[in-house]
N, C-alpha and C positions, 0 to 999 in steps of 0.2 A: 908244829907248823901245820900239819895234818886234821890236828883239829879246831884250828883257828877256820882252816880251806872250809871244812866238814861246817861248821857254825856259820859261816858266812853263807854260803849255799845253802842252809837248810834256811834264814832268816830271809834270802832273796825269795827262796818259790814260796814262803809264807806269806810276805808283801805282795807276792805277783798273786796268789792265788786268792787274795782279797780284793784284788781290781774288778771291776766289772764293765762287759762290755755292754753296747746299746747296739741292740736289733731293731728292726721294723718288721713288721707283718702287717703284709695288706691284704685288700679285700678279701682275694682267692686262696689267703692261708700262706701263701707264701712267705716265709724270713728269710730276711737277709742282713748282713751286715751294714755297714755304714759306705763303704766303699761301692756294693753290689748296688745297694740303695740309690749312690748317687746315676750310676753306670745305666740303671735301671728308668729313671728320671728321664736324662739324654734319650733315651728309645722312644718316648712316648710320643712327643710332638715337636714342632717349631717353635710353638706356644709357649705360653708361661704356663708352667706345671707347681702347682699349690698341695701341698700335704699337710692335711690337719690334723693330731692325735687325737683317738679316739678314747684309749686306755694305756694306759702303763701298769705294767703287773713286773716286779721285781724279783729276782729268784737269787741263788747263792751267789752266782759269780756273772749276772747278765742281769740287763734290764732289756726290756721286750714292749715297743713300744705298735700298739696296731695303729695303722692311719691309715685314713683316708685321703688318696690321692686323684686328684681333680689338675685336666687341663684345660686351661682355658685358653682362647681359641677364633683367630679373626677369621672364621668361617662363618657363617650367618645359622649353615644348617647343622651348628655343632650346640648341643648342650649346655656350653658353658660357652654361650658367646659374649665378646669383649668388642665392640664396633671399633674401641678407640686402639687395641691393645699394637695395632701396627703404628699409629701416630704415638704411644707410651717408649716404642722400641727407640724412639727417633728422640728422646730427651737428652736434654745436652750436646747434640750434634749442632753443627753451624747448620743456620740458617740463612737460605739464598736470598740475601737483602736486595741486592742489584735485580733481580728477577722484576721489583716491584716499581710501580710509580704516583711519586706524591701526589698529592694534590693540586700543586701549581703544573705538572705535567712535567716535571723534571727528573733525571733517576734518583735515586738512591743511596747515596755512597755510605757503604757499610763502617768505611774508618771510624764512625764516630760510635760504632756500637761495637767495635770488635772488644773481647775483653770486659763486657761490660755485662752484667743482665739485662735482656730487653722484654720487654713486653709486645707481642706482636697481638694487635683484636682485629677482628674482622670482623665488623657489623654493617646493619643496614638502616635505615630512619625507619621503618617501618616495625621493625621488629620488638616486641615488647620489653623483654628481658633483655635488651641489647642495651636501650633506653636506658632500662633499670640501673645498669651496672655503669653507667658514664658516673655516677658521683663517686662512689668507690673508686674507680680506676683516676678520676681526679686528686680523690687524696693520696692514693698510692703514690702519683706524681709529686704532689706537693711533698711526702713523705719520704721518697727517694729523690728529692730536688733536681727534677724532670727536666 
């Protein structure tokens, strides 16, 4: 029984000692694990924070990945500005339909879009690219039988 115990134990830390873990190392040299990594992430901003790998270097029992980690940032005077990245944060939330009013000067009643995908445009007759995109957005209609 002793050496059933003894064989079984020595075939688990051979298993385990073939695993390998994934590190990051960024810019300043720092490693960390995956956990630290993410911990690490959450400190930097409010933003979206983007990590590209640089290299991968592989070793006995670890993999060791360098990246480069970039926030991007609805500040104007940040490096990696995003103008939209607060309007990105807001996808899929409801949208205040009743805020709005038609065209015949009526409100809005949302029942008919709850549940539904909507398309909301805001354009102007003046605007070039606005123009441009009314036949597209008519077949989209046509295609989702608007």
């Amino acid at each position: 029984m002793k050496k059933l115990f003894f064989i079984i134990l020595l075939i688990s830390a051979a298993a385990l000692s073939q695993a390998q873990i994934t590190y990051y190392q960024i810019e300043d040299g720092t490693v960390m694990d995956f956990f630290e990594f993410e911990k690490y992430k959450k400190t930097l901003s409010t933003g979206l924070v983007i990590h590209n790998s640089v290299s991968t270097r592989t070793a006995q029992d670890s993999v060791i990945q360098t990246v480069k980690v970039t926030v991007v940032d609805s500040n104007p005077d940040s490096n990696y500005y995003d103008p939209f990245l607060v309007h990105r944060k807001k996808i899929g939330d409801r949208f205040p339909m009743e805020d709005f009013i038609a065209s015949d000067s009526s409100g809005i009643d949302d029942v008919d879009y709850t549940g539904k995908p909507t398309v909301v445009n805001f354009w102007f007759t003046r605007c070039g690219p606005c123009i441009i995109e009314i036949p597209y957005l008519n077949q989209l209609e046509q295609e989702f039988n608007g």
